[in-house]
Chimera marker file (.cmm) of the C-alpha trace (Angstrom):
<marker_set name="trace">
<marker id="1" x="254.116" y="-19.262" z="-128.962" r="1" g="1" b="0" radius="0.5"/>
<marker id="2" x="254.192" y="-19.933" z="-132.307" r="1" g="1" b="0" radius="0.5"/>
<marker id="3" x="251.305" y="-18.081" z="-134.341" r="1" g="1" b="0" radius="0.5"/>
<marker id="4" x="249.883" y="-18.863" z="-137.896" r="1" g="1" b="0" radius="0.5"/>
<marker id="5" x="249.787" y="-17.093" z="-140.836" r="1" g="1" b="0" radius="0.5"/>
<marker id="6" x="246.392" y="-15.852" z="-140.647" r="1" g="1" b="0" radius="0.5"/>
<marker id="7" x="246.750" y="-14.485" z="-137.095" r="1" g="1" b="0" radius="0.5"/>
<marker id="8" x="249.929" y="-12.795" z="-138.000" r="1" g="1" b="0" radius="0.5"/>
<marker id="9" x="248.204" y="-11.391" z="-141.202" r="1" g="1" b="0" radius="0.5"/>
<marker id="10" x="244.924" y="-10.156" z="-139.274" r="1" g="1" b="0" radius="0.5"/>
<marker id="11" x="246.444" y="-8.592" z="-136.744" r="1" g="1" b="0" radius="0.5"/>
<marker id="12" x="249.066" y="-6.482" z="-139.095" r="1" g="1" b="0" radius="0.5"/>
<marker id="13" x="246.407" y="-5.637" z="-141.364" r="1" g="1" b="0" radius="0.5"/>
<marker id="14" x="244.124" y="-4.301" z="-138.548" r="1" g="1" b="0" radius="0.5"/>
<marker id="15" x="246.564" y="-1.992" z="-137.265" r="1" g="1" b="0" radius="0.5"/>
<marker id="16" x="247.628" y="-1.198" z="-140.625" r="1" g="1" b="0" radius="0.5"/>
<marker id="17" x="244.119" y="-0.320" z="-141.676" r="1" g="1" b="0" radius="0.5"/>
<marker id="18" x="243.661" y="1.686" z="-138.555" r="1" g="1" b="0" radius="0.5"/>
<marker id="19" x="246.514" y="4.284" z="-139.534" r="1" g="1" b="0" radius="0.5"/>
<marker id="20" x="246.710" y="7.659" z="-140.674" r="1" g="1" b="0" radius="0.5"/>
<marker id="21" x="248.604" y="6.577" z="-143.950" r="1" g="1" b="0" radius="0.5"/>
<marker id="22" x="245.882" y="3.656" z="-144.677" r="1" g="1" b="0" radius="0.5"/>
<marker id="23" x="243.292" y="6.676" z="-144.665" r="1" g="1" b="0" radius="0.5"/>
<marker id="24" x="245.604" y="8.774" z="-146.750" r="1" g="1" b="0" radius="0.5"/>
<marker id="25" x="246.657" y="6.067" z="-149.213" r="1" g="1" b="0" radius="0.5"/>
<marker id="26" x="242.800" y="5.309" z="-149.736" r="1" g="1" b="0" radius="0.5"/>
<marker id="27" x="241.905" y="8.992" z="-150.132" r="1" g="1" b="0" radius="0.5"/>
<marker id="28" x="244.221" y="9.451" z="-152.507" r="1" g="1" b="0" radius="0.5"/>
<marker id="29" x="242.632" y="6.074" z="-154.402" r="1" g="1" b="0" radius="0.5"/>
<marker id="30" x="239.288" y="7.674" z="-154.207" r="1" g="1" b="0" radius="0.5"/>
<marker id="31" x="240.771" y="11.339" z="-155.576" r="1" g="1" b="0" radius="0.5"/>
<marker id="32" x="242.347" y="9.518" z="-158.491" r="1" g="1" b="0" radius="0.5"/>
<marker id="33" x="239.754" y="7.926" z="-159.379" r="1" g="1" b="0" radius="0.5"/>
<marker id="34" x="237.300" y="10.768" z="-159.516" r="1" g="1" b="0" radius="0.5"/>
<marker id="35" x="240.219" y="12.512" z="-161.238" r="1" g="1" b="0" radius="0.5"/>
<marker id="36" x="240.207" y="9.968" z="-163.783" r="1" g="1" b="0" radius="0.5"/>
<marker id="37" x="236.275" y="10.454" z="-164.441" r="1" g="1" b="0" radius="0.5"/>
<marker id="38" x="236.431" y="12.802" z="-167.561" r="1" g="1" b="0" radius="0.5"/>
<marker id="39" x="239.214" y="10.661" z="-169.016" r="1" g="1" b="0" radius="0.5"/>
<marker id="40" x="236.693" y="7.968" z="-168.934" r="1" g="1" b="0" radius="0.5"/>
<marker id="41" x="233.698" y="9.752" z="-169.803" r="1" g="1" b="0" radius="0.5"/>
<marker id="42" x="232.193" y="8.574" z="-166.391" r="1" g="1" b="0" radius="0.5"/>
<marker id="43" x="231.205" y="5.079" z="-167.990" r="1" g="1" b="0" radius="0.5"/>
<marker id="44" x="230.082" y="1.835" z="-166.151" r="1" g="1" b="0" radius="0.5"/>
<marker id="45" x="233.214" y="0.625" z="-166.154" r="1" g="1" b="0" radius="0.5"/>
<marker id="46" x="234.664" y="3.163" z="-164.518" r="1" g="1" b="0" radius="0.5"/>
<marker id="47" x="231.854" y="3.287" z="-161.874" r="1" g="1" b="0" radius="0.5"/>
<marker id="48" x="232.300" y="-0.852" z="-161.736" r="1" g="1" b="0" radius="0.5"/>
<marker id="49" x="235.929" y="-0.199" z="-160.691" r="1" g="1" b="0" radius="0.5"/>
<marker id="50" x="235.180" y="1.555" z="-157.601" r="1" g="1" b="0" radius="0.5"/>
<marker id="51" x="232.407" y="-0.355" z="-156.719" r="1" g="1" b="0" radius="0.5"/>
<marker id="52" x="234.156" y="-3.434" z="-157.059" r="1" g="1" b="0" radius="0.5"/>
<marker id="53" x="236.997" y="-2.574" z="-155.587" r="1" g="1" b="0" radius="0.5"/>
<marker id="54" x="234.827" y="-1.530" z="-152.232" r="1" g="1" b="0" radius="0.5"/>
<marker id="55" x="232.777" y="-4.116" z="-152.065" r="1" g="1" b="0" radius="0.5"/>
<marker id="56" x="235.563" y="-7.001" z="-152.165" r="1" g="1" b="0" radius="0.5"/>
<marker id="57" x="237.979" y="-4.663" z="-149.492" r="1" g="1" b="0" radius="0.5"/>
<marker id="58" x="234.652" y="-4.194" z="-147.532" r="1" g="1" b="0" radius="0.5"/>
<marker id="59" x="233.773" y="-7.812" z="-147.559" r="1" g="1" b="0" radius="0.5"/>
<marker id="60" x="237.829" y="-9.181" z="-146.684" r="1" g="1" b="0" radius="0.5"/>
<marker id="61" x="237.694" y="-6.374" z="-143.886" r="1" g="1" b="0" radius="0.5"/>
<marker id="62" x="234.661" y="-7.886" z="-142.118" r="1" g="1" b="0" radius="0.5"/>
<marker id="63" x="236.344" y="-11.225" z="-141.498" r="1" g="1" b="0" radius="0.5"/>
<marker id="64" x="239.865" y="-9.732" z="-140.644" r="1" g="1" b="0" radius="0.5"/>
<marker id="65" x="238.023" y="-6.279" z="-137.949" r="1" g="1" b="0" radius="0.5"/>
<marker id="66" x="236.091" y="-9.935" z="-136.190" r="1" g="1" b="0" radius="0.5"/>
<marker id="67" x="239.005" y="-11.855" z="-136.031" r="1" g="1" b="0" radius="0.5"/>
<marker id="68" x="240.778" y="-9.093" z="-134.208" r="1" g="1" b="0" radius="0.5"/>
<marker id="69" x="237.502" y="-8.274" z="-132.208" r="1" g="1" b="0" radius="0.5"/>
<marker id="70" x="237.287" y="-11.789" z="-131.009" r="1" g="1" b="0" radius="0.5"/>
<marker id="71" x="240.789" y="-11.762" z="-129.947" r="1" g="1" b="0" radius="0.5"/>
<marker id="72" x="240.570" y="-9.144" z="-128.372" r="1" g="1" b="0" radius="0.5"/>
<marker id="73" x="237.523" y="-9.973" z="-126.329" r="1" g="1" b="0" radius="0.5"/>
<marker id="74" x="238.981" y="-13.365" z="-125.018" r="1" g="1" b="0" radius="0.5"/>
<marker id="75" x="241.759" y="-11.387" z="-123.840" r="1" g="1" b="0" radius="0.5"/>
<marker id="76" x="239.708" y="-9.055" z="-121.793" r="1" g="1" b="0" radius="0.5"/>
<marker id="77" x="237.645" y="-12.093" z="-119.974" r="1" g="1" b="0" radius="0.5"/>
<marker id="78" x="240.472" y="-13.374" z="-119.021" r="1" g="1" b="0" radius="0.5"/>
<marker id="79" x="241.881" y="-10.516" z="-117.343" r="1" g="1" b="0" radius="0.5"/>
<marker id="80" x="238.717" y="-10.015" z="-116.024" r="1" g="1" b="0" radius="0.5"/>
<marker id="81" x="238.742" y="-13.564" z="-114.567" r="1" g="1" b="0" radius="0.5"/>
<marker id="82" x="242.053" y="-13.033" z="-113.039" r="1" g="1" b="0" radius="0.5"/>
<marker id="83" x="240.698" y="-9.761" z="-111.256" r="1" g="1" b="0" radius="0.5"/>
<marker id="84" x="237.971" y="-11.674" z="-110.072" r="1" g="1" b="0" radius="0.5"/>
<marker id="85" x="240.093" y="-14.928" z="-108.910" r="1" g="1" b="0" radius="0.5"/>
<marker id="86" x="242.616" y="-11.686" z="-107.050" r="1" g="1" b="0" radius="0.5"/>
<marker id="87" x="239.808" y="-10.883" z="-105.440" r="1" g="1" b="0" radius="0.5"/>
<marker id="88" x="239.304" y="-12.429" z="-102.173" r="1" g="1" b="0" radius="0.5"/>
<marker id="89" x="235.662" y="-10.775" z="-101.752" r="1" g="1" b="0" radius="0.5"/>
<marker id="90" x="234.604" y="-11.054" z="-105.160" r="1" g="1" b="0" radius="0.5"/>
<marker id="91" x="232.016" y="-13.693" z="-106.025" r="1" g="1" b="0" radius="0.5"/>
<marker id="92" x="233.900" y="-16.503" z="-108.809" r="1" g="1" b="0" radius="0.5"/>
<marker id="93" x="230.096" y="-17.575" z="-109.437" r="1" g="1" b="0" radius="0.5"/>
<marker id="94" x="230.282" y="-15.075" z="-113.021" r="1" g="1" b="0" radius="0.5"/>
<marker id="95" x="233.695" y="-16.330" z="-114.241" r="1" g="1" b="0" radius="0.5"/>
<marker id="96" x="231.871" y="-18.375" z="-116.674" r="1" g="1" b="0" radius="0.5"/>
<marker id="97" x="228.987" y="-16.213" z="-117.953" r="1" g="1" b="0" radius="0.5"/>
<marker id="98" x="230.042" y="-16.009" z="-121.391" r="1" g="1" b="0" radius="0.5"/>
<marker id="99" x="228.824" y="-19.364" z="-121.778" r="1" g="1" b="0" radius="0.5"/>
<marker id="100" x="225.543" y="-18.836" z="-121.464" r="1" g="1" b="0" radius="0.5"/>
<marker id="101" x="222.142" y="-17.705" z="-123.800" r="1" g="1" b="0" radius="0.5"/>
<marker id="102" x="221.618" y="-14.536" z="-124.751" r="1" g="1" b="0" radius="0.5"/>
<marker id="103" x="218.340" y="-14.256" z="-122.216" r="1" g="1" b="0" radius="0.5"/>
<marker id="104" x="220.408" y="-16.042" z="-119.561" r="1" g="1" b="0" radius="0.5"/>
<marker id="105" x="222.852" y="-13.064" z="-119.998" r="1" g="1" b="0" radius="0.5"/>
<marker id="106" x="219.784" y="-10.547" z="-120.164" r="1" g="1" b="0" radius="0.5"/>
<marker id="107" x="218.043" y="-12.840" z="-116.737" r="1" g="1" b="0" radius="0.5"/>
<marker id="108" x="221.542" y="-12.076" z="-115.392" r="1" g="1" b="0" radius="0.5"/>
<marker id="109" x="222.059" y="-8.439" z="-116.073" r="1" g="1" b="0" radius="0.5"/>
<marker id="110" x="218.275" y="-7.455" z="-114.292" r="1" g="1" b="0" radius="0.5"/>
<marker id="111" x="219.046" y="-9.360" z="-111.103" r="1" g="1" b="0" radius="0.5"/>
<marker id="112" x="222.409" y="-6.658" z="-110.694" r="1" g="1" b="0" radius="0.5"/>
<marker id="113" x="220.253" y="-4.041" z="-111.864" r="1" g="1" b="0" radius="0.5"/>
<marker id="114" x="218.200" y="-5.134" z="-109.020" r="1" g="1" b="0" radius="0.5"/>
<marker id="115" x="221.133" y="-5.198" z="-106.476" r="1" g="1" b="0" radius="0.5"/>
<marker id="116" x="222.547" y="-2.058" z="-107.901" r="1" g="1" b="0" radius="0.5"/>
<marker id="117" x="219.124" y="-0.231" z="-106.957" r="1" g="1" b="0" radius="0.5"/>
<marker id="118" x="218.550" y="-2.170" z="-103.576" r="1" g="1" b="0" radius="0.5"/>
<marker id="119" x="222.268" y="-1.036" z="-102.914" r="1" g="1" b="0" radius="0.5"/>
<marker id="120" x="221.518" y="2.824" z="-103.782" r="1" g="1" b="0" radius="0.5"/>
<marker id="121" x="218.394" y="2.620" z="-101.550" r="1" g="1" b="0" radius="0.5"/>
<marker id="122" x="220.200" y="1.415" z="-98.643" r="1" g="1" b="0" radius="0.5"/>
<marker id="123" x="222.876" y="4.023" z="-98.815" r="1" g="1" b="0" radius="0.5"/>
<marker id="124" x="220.108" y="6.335" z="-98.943" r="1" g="1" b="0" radius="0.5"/>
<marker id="125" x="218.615" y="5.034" z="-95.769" r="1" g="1" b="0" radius="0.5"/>
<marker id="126" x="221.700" y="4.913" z="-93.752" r="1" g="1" b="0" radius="0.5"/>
<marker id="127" x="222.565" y="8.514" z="-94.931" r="1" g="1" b="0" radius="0.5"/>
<marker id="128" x="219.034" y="9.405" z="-93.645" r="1" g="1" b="0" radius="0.5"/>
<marker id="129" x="219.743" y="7.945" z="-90.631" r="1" g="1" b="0" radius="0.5"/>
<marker id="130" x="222.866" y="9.370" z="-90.002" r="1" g="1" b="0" radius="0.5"/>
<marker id="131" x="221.306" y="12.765" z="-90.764" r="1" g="1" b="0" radius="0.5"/>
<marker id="132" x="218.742" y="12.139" z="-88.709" r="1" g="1" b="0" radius="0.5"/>
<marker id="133" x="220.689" y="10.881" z="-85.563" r="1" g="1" b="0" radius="0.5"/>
<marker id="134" x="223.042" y="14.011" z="-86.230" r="1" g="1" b="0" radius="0.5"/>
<marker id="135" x="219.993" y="16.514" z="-86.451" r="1" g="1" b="0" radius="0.5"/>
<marker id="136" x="218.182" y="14.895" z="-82.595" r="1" g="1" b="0" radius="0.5"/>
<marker id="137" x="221.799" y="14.976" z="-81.202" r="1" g="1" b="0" radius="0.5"/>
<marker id="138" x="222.021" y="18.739" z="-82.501" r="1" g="1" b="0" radius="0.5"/>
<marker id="139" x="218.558" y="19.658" z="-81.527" r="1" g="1" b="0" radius="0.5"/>
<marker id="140" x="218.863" y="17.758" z="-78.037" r="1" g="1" b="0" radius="0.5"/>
<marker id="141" x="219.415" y="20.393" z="-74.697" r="1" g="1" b="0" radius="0.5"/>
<marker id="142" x="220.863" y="17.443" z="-72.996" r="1" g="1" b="0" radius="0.5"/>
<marker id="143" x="223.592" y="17.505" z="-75.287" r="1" g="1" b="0" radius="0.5"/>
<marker id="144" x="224.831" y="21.340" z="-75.367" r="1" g="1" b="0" radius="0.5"/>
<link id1="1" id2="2" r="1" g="1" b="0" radius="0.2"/>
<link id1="2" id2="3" r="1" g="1" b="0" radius="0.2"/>
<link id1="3" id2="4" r="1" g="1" b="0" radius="0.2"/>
<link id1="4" id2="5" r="1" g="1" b="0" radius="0.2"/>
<link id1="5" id2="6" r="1" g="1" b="0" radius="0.2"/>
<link id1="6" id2="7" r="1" g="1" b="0" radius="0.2"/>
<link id1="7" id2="8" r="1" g="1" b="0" radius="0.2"/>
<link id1="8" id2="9" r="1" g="1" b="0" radius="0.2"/>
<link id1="9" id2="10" r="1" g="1" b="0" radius="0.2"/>
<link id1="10" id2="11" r="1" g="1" b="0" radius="0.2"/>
<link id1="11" id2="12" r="1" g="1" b="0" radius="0.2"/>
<link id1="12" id2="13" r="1" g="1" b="0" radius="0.2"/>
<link id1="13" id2="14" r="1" g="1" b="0" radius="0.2"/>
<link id1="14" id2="15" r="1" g="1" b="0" radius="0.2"/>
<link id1="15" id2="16" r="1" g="1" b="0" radius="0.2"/>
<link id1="16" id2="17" r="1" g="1" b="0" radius="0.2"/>
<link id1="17" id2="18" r="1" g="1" b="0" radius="0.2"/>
<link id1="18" id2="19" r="1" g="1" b="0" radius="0.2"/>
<link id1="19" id2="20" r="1" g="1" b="0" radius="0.2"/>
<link id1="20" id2="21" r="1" g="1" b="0" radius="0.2"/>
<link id1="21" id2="22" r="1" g="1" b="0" radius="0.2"/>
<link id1="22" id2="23" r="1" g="1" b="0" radius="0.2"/>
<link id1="23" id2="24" r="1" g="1" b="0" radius="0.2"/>
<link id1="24" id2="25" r="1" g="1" b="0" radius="0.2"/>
<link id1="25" id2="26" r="1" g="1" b="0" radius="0.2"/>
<link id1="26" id2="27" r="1" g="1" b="0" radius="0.2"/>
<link id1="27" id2="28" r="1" g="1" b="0" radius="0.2"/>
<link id1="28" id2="29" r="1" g="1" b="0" radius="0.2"/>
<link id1="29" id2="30" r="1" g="1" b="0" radius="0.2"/>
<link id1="30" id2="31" r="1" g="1" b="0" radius="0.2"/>
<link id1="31" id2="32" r="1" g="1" b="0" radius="0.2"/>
<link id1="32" id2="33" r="1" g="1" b="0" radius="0.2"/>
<link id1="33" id2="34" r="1" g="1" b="0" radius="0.2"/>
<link id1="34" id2="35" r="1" g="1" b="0" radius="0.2"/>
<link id1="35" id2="36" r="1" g="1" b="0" radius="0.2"/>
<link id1="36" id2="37" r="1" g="1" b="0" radius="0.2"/>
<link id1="37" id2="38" r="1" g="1" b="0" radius="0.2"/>
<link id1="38" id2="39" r="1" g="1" b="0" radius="0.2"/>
<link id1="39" id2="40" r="1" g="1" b="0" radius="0.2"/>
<link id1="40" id2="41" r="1" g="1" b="0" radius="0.2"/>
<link id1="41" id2="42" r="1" g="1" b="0" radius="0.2"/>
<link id1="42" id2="43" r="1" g="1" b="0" radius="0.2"/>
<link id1="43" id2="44" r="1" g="1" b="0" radius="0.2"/>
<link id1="44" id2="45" r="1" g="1" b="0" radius="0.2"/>
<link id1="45" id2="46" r="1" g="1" b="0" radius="0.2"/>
<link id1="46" id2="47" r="1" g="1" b="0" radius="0.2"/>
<link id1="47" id2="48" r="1" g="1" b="0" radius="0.2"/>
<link id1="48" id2="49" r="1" g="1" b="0" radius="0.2"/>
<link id1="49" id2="50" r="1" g="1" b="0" radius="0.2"/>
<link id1="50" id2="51" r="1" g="1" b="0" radius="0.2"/>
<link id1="51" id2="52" r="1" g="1" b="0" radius="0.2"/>
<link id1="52" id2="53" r="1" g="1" b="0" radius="0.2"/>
<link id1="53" id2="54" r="1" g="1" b="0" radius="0.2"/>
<link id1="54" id2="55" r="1" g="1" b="0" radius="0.2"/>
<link id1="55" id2="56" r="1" g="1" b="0" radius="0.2"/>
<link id1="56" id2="57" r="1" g="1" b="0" radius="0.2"/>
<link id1="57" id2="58" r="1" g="1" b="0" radius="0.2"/>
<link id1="58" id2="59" r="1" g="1" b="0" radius="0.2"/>
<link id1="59" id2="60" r="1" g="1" b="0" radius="0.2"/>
<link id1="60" id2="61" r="1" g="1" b="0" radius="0.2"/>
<link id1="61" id2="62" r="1" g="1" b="0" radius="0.2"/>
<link id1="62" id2="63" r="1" g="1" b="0" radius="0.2"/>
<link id1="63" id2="64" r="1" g="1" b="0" radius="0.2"/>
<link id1="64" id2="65" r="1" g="1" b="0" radius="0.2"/>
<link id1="65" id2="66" r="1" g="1" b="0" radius="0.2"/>
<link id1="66" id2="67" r="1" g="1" b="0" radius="0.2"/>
<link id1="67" id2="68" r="1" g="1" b="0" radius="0.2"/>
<link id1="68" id2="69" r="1" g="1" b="0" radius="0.2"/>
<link id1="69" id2="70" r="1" g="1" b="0" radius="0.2"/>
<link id1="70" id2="71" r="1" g="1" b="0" radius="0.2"/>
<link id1="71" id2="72" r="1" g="1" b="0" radius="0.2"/>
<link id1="72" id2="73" r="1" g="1" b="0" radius="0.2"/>
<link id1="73" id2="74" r="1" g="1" b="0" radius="0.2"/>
<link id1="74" id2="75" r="1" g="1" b="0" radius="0.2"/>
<link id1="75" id2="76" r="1" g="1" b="0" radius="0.2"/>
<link id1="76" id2="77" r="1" g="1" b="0" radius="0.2"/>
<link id1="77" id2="78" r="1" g="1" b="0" radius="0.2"/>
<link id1="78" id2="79" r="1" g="1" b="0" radius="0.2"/>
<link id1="79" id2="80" r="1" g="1" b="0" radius="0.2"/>
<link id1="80" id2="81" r="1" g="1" b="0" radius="0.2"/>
<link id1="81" id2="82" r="1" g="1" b="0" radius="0.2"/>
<link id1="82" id2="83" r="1" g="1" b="0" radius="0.2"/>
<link id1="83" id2="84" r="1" g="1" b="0" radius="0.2"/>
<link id1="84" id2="85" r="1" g="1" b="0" radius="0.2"/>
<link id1="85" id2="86" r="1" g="1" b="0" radius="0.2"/>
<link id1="86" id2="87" r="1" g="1" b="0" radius="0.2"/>
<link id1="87" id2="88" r="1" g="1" b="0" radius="0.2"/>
<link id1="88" id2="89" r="1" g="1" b="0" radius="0.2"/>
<link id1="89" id2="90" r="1" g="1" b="0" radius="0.2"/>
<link id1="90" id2="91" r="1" g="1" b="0" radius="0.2"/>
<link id1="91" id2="92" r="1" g="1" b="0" radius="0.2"/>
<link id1="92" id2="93" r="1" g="1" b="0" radius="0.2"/>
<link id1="93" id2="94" r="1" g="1" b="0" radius="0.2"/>
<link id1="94" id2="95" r="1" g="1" b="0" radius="0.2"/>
<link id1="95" id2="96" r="1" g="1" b="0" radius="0.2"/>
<link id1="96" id2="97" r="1" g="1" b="0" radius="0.2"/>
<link id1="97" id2="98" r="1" g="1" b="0" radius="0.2"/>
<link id1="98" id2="99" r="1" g="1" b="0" radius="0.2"/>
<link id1="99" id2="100" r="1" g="1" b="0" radius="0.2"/>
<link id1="100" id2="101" r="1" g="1" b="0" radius="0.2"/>
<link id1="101" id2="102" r="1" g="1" b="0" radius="0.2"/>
<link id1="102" id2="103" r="1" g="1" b="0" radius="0.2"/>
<link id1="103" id2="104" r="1" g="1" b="0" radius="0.2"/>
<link id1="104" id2="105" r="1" g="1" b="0" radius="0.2"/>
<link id1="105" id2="106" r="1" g="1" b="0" radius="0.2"/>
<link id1="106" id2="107" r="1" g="1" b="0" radius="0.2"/>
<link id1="107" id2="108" r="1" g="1" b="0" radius="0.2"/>
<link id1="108" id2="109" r="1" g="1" b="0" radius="0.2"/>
<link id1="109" id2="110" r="1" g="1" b="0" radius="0.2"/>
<link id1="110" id2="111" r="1" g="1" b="0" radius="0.2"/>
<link id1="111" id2="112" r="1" g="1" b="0" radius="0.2"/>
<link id1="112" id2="113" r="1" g="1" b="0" radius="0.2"/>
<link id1="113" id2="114" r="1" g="1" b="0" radius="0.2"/>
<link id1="114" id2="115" r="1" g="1" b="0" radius="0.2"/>
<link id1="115" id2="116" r="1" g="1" b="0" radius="0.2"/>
<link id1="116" id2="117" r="1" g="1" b="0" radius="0.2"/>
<link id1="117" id2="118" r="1" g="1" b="0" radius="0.2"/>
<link id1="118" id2="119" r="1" g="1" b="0" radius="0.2"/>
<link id1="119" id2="120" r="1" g="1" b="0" radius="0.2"/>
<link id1="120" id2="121" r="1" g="1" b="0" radius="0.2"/>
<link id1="121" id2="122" r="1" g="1" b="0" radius="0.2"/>
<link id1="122" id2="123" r="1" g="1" b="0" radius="0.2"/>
<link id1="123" id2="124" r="1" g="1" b="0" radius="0.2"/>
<link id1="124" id2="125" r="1" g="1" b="0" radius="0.2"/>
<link id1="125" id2="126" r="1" g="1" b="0" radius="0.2"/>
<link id1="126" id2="127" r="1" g="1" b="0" radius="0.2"/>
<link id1="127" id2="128" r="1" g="1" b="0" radius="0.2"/>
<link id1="128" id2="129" r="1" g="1" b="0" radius="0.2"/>
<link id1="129" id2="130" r="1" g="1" b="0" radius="0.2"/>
<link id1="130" id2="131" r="1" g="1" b="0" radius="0.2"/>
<link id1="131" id2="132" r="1" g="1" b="0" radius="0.2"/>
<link id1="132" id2="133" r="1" g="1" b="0" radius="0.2"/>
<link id1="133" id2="134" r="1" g="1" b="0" radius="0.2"/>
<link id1="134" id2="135" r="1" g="1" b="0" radius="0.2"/>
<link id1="135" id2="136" r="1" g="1" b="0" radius="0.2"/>
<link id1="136" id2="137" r="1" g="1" b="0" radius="0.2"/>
<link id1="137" id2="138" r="1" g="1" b="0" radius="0.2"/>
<link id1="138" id2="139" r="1" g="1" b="0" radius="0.2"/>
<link id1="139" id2="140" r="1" g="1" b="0" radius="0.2"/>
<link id1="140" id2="141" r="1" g="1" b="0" radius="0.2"/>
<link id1="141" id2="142" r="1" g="1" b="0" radius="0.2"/>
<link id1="142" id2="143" r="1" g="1" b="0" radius="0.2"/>
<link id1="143" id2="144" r="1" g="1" b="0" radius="0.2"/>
</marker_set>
């Protein structure tokens, strides 16, 4: 599949920025820089150069780290659709959820919260029971 030039970009420049010699090339920036401070006599437009040069690396960065983010999240429903479509006992009923509000999603999440905590106090009974049907069988003459 054929991919533009802004995926291609986004996704080398994410992994690029993400490495050890990204950090080091930008430390050294910053060292330099602050080197450079006495030559300058520490003047505005020193301090603008820094600033500046954040801000607009900061501000390209936001759209490149969502592009990958987004990417990477479509990737991850859909192998989490195909785990659920393997999955003869699993209910296909949440495939779709990303389509919904964000208080659908929150409506959503409390109702398995719910099941989640009726499940835990049923496993809780039926360990109860099992200890308890152990402990008369146990305490029982008729049995020894």
């Amino acid at each position: 599949m054929k991919r533009n030039f802004f995926d291609r970009f986004s996704d080398w420049s994410v992994c690029f920025t993400g490495s050890a010699e990204a950090f080091i090339g930008a430390s050294l920036l910053v060292i330099i820089w602050a080197a450079t401070g006495p030559i300058f006599k520490y003047s505005e437009t020193w301090q603008m150069v820094i600033n500046t040069g954040t801000t607009i690396i900061t501000f390209l960065m936001v759209f490149l780290i969502q592009k990958a983010q987004n990417k990477d999240s479509k990737a991850i429903q859909i192998k989490l659709n195909e785990l659920i479509a393997a999955n003869k006992t699993a209910s296909n009923r949440i495939v779709d959820i990303e389509d919904l509000t964000e208080d659908e999603l929150d409506e959503l999440h409390k109702f398995y919260e719910r099941i989640g905590k009726l499940s835990k106090e049923e496993k809780l009974l039926r360990k109860e029971e099992k200890e308890e049907d152990s402990t008369d069988y146990e305490n029982n003459d008729r049995y020894k």
